[in-house]
ROLO-812273 format. One record per residue (C-alpha): residue number from 1; residue in one letter; chain; x, y, z. Coordinates in pm, 1 decimal. Layout:
BEGIN
 num residu chaine        X        Y        Z
 NUM      a      A        X        Y        Z
...
***
This chain:
BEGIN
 num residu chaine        X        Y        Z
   1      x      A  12647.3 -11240.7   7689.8
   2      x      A  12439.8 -11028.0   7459.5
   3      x      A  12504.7 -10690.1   7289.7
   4      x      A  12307.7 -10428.8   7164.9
   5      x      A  12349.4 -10266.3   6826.6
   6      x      A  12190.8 -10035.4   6589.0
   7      x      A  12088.0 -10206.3   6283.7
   8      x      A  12082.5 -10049.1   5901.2
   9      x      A  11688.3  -9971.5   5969.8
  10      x      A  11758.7  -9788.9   6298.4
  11      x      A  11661.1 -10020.5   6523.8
  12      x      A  11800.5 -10124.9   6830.2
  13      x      A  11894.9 -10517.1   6813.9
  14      x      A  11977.5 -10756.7   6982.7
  15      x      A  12343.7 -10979.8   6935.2
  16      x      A  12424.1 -11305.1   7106.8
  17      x      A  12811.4 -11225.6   7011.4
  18      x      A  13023.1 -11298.9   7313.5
  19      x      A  13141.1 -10956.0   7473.8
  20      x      A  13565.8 -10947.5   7452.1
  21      x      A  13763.7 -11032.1   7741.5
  22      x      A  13845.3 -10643.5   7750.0
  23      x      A  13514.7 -10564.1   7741.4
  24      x      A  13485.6 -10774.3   8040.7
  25      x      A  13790.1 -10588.9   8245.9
  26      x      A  13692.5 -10267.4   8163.1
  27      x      A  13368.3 -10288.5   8303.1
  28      x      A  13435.3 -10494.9   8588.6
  29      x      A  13747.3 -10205.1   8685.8
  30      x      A  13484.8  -9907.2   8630.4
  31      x      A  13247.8 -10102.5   8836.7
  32      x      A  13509.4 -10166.7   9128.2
  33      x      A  13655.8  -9766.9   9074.0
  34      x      A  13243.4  -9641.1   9152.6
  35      x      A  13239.4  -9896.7   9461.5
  36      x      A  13534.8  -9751.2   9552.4
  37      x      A  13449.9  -9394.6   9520.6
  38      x      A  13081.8  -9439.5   9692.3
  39      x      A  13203.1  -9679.6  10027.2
  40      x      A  13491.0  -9360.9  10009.8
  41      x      A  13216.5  -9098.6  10050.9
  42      x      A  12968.9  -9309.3  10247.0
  43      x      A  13252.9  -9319.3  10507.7
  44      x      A  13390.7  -8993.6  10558.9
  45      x      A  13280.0  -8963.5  10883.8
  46      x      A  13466.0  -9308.4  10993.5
  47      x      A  13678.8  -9031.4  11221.9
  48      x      A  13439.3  -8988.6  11430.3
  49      x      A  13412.8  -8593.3  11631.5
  50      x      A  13781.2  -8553.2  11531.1
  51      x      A  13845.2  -8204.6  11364.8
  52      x      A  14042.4  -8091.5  11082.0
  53      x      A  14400.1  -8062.7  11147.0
  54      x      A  14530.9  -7731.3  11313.0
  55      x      A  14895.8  -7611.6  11376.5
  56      x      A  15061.8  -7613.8  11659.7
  57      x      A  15419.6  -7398.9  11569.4
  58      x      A  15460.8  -7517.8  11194.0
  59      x      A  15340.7  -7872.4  11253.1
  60      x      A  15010.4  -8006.1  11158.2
  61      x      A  14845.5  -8238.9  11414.8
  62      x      A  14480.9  -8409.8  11528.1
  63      x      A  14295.1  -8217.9  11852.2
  64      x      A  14192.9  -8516.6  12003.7
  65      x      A  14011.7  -8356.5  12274.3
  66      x      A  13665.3  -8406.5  12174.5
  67      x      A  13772.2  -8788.3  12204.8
  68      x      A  13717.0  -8757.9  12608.6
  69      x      A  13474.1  -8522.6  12627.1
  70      x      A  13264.9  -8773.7  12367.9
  71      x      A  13382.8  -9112.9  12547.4
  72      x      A  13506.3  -9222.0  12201.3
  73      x      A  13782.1  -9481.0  12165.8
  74      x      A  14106.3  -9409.1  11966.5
  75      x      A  14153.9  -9698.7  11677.8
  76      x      A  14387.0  -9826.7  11427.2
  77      x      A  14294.1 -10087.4  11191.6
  78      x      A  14548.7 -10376.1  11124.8
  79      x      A  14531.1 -10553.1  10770.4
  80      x      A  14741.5 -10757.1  10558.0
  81      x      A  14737.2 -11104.5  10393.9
  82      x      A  14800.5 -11397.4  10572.2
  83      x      A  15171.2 -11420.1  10697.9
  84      x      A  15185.4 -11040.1  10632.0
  85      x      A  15353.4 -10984.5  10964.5
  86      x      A  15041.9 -10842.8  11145.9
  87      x      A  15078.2 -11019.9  11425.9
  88      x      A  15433.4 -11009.8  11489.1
  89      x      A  15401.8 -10609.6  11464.1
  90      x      A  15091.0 -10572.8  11686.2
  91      x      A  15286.8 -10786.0  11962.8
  92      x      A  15574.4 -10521.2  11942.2
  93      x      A  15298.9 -10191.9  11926.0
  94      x      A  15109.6 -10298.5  12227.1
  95      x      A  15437.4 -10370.9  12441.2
  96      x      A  15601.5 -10030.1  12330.7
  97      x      A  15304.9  -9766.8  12280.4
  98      x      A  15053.1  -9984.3  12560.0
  99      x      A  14793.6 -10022.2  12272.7
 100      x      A  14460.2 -10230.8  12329.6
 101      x      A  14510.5 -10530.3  12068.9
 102      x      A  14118.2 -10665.9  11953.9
 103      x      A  14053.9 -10900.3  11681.3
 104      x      A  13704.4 -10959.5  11612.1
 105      x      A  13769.6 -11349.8  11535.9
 106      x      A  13884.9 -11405.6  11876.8
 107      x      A  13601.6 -11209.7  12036.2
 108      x      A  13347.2 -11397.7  11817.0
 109      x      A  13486.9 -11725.9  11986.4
 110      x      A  13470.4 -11582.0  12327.6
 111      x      A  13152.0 -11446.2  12305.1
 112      x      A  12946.7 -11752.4  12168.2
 113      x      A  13076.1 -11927.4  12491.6
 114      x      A  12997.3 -11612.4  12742.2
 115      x      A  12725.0 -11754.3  12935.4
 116      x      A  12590.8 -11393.7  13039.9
 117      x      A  12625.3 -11250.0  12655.0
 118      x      A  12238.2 -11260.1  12457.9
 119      x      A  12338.4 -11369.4  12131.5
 120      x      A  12566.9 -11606.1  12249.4
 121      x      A  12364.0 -11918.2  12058.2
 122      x      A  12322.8 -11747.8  11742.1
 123      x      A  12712.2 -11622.0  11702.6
 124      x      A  12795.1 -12054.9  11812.4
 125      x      A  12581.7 -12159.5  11551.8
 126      x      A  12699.5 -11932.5  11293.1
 127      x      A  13078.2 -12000.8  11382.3
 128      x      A  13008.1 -12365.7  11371.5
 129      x      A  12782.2 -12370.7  11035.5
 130      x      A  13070.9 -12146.9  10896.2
 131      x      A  12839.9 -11864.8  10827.4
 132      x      A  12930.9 -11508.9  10829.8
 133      x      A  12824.9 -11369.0  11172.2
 134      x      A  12560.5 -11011.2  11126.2
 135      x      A  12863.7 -10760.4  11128.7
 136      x      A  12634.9 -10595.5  11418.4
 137      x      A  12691.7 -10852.6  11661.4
 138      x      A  13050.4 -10804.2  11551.7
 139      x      A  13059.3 -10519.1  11645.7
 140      x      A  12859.7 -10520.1  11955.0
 141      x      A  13177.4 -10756.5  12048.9
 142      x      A  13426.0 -10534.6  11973.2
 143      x      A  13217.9 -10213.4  12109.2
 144      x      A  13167.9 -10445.9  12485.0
 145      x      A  13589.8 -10539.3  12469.5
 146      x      A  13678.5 -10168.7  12426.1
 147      x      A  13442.4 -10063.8  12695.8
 148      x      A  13570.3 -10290.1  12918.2
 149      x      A  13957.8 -10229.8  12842.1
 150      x      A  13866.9  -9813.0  12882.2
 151      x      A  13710.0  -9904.8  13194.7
 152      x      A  13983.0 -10113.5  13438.4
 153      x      A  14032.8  -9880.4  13710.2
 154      x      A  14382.8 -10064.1  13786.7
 155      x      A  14522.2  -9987.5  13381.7
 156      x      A  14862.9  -9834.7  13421.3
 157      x      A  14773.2  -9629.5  13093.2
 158      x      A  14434.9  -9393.3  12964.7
 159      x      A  14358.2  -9307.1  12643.5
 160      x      A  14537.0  -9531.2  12527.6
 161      x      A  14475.8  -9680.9  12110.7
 162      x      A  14261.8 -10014.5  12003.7
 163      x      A  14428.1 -10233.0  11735.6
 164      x      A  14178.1 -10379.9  11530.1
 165      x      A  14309.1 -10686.2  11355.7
 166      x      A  14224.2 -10794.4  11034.1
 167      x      A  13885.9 -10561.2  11022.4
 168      x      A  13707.5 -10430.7  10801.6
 169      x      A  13808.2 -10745.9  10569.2
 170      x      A  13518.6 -10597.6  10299.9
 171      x      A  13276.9 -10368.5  10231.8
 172      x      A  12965.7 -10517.1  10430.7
 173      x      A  13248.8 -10442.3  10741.7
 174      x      A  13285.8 -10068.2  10648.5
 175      x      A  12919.4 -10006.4  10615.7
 176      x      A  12869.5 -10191.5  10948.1
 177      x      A  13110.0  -9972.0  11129.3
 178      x      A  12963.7  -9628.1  10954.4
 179      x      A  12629.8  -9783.2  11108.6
 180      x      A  12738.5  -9825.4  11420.8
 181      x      A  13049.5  -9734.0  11553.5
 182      x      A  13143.1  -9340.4  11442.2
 183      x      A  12955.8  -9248.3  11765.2
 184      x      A  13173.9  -9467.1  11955.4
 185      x      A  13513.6  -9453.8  11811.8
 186      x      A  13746.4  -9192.6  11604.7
 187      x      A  13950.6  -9413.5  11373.1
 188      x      A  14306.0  -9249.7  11331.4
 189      x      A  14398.1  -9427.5  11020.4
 190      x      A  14505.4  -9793.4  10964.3
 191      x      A  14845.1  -9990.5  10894.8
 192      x      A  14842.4 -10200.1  10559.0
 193      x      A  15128.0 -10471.6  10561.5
 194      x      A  15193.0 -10557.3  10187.4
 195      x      A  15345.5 -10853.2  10071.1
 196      x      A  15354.1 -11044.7   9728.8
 197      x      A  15227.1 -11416.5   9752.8
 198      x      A  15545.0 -11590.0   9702.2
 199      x      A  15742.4 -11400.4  10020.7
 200      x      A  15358.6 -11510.0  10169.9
 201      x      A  15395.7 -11861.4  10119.3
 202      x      A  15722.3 -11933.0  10233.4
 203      x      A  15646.1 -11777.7  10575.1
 204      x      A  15322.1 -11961.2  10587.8
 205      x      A  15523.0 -12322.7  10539.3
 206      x      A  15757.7 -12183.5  10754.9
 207      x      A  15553.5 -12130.7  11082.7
 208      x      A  15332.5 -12452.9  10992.8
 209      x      A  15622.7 -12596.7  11129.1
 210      x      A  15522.2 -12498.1  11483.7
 211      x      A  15228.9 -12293.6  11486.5
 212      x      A  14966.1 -12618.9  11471.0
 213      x      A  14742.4 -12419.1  11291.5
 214      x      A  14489.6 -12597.4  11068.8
 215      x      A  14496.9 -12313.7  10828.2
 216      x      A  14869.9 -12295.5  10784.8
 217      x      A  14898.0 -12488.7  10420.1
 218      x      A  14986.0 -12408.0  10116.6
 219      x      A  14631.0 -12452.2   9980.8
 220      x      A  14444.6 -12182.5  10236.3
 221      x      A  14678.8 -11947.7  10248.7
 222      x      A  14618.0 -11896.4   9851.5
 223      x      A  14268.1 -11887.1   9911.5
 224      x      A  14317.3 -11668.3  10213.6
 225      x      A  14505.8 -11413.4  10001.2
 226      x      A  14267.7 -11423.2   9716.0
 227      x      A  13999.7 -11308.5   9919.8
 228      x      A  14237.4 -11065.5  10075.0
 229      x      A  14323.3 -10954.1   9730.8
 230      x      A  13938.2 -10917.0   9596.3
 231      x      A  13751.9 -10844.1   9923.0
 232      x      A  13998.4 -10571.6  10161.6
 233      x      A  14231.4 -10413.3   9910.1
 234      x      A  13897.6 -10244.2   9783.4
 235      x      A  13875.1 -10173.2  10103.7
 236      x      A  14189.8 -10021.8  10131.8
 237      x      A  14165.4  -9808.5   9813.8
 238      x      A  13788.5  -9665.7  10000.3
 239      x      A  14005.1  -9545.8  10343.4
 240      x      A  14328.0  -9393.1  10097.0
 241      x      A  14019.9  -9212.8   9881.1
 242      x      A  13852.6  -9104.3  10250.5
 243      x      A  14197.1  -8985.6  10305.9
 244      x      A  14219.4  -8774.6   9979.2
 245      x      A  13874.7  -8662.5   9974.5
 246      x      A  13973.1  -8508.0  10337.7
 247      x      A  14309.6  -8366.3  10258.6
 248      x      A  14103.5  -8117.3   9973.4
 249      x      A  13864.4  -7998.3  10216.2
 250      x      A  14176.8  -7912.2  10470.8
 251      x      A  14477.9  -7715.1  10414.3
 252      x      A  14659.1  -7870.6  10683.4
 253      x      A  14596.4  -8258.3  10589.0
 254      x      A  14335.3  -8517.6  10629.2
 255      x      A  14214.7  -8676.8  10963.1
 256      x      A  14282.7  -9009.8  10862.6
 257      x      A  14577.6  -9103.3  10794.6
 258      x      A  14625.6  -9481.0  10617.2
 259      x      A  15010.6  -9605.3  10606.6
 260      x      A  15137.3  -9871.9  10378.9
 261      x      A  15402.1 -10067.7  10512.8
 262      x      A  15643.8 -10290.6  10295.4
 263      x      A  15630.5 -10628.0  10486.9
 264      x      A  15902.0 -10850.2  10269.2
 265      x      A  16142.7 -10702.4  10481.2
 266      x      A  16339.5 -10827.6  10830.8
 267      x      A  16110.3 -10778.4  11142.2
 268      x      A  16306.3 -10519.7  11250.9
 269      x      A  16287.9 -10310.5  10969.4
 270      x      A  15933.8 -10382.6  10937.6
 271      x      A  15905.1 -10244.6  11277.0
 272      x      A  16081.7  -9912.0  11183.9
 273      x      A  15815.2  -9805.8  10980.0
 274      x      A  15615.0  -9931.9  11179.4
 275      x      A  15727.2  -9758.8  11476.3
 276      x      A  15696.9  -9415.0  11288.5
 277      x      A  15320.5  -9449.7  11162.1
 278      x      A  15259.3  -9506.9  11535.3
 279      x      A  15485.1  -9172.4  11650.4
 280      x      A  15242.7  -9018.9  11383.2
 281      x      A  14943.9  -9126.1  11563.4
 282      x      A  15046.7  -9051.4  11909.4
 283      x      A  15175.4  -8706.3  11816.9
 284      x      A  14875.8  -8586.9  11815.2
 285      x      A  14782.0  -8695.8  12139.6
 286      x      A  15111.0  -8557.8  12282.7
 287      x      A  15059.7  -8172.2  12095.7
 288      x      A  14717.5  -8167.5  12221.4
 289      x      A  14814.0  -8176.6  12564.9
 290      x      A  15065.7  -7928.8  12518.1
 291      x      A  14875.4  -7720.5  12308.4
 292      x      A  14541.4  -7740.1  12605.9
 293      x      A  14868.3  -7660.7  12862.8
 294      x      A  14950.6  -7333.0  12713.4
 295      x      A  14585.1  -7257.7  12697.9
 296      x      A  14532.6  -7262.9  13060.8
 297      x      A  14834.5  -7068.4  13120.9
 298      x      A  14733.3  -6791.3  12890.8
 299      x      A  14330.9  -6827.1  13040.9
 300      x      A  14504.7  -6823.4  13418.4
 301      x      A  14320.0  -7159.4  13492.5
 302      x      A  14547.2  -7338.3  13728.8
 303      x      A  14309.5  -7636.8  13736.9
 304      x      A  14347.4  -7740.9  13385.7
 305      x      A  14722.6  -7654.3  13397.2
 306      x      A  14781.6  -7888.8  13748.5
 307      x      A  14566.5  -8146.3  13581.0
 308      x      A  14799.5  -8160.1  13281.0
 309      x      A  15106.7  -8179.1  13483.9
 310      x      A  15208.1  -8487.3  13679.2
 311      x      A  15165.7  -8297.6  14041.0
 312      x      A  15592.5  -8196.7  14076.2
 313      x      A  15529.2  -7879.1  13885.0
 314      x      A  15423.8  -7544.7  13969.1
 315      x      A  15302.4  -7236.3  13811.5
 316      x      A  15596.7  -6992.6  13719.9
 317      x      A  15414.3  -6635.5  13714.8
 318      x      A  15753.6  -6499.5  13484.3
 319      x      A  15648.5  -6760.0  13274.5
 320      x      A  15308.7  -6902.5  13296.1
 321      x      A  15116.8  -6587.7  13404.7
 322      x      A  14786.8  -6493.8  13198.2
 323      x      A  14981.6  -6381.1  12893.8
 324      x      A  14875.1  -6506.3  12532.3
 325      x      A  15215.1  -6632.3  12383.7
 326      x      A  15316.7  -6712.2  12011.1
 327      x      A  15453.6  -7043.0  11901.5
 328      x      A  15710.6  -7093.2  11612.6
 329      x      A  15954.9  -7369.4  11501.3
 330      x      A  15795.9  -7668.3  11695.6
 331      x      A  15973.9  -8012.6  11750.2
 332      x      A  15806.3  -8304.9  11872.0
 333      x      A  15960.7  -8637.6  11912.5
 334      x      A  15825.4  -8926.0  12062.6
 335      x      A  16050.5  -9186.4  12296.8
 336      x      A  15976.7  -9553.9  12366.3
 337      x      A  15605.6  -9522.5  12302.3
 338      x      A  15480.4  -9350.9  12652.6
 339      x      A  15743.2  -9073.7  12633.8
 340      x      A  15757.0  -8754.5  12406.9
 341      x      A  15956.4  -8411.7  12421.4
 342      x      A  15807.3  -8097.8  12283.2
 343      x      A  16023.5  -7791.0  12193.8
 344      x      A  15923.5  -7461.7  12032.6
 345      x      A  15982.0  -7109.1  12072.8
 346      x      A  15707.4  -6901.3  12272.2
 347      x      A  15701.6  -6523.3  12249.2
 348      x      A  15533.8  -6408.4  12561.1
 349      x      A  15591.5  -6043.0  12547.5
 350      x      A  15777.2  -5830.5  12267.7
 351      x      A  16114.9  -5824.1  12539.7
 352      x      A  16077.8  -6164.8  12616.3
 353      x      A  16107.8  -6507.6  12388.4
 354      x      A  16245.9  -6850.6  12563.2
 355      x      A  16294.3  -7221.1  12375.7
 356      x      A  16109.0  -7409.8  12576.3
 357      x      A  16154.4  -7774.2  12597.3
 358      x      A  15884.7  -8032.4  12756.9
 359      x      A  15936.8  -8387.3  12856.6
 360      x      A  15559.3  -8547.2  12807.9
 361      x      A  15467.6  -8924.4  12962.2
 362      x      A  15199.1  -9160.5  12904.9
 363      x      A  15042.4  -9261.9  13232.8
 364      x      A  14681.0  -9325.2  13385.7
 365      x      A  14500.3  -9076.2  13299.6
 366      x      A  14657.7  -8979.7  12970.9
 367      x      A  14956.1  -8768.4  12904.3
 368      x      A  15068.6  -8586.3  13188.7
 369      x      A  15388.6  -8326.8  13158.7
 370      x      A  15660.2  -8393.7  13416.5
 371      x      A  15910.0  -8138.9  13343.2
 372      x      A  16007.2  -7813.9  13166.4
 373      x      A  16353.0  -7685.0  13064.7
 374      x      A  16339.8  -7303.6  12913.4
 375      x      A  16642.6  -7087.1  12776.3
 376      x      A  16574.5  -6719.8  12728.7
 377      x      A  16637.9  -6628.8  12359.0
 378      x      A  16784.8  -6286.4  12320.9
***
């Protein structure tokens, strides 16, 4: 490496002396801090038509009605090194919140051997030349799958969330998906399972023993984690600045929302934070509904309110006659993944205040309330 100096006569020269190893670092970490910063603001639209937060009695959460009205798919990306536990924890997410599980490797295989798919030849020859599929085609994939899932007129659950495993693995991925997908798709934040390398390896040799996986050494899981390492924790950094950048424009949070989970841990406490990043995400799914209930009450549309109830309940004119209530000290907690309860205090006329408590479930065509307890407060 050369360096350029200012000689005795004022001139700018040329060296051949070697630039310094910290020379080297320090350059190389401003370089990766700009990448950073520019994917960050390249993709703060990566939520899609979802708005800033708003409050619903003291607690900030996402209005995720647009999402329907749009057609746009909920997602949460999955990513960790190998043996990171991603797997393990997306088996437990989609049995307990009825989440869409996609990765784009598997879809890739599938597709190059879909008879009726167009690029079916190209993404075969790429998969078996080992070259990196167009990210397009990718996903096009993953764009077809979710379609498809959102589609199934028999699905026991609507609006329900995609898991996307192991994606966006780089930067190329991110600028892909700001490309194509933000039309498409409102991604609510993604789960990061950390681990260090040695925990990493040990689980690796550990389900070689049964997994008959070619990639299950000792050898490619290293090389697996250095790209991991150099290629999607970048990555990760862009999505916590998106995060940041969003949180100072709004003064109730950010709309994306990126959670780091510890992964040396047991499974099960894994799964416990786990389980509460995904409460986070369905909250907001659960307080819209509640929050679009009490809006048809106060505009007297009984349409909206029946549609938002599962069919058992009926409009009480005490309580649910065109009156525009207050909310305070809000409670939300969500049970077994298709199940929440919302409580809060509504003022509906100076003489009259009641806590009122409702049990919310996850069913075809969304969330649906099925019941309503209410205690006059004096």
């Amino acid at each position: 490496a050369s360096t350029c100096f200012v000689g005795s006569d004022g001139a700018t020269k040329e060296s051949s002396l070697p630039a310094t190893e910290s020379t080297i670092a320090s350059s190389s970490t401003d370089n990766t801090v700009d990448e950073i910063e520019e994917t960050a603001r390249n993709s703060l639209g990566i939520t899609g038509s979802l708005p800033a937060p708003v409050n619903f009695g003291s607690i900030p959460y996402l209005d995720t009605s647009s999402l329907a009205a749009n057609h746009a798919h909920r997602v949460v990306f999955i990513l960790g090194g190998p043996g990171a536990g991603k797997g393990t924890q997306s088996e437990r997410i989609v049995d307990t919140y009825k989440c869409v599980h996609l990765s784009v490797g598997d879809l890739l295989r599938t597709g190059a051997e879909k008879a009726d798919y167009e690029h079916a030849d190209l993404v075969k020859e790429c998969l078996v030349q080992g070259n990196i599929v167009p990210v397009a085609l990718s996903l096009g994939l993953l764009r077809i799958a979710m379609d498809e899932k959102a589609d199934e007129e028999d699905s026991e659950y609507g609006s329900r969330v995609f898991l996307v495993d192991g994606f966006p693995r780089n930067y190329d991925n991110v600028q892909g998906w700001m490309k194509h997908m933000p039309s498409y798709t409102a991604v609510l934040g993604a789960l990061v399972y950390n681990c260090p390398m040695d925990v990493l390896e040990k689980r690796i040799m550990t389900r070689a023993e049964t997994s008959g996986r070619s990639d299950d050494n000792l050898d490619s899981a290293r090389r697996r984690f250095d790209t991991f390492r150099k290629q999607t924790e970048p990555v990760v950094r862009a999505l916590e600045r998106v995060e940041d950048l969003q949180a100072e424009e709004n003064s109730e949070g950010s709309q994306l929302s990126i959670v780091n989970i510890d992964g040396t841990g047991t499974v099960e406490e894994v799964w416990k934070a786990t389980e509460a990043a995904m409460d986070a995400y369905v909250k907001n799914d659960v307080l819209t509904a509640n929050s679009n209930l009490l809006k048809a009450i106060v505009e007297g549309d009984i349409e909206k309110f029946a549609d938002l109830c599962d069919g058992k309940l009926e409009v009480d004119p005490i309580y649910e006659g065109p009156n525009k209530s207050t909310i305070s000290d809000a409670e939300v907690s969500v049970q077994s993944g298709t199940k929440a309860v919302v409580s809060y205090t509504r003022k509906i006329k100076d003489d009259l205040s009641v806590r009122e408590t409702r049990e919310w479930n996850h069913g075809p065509k969304g969330w649906k309330c099925g019941s309503v307890l209410r205690e006059e407060l004096s």
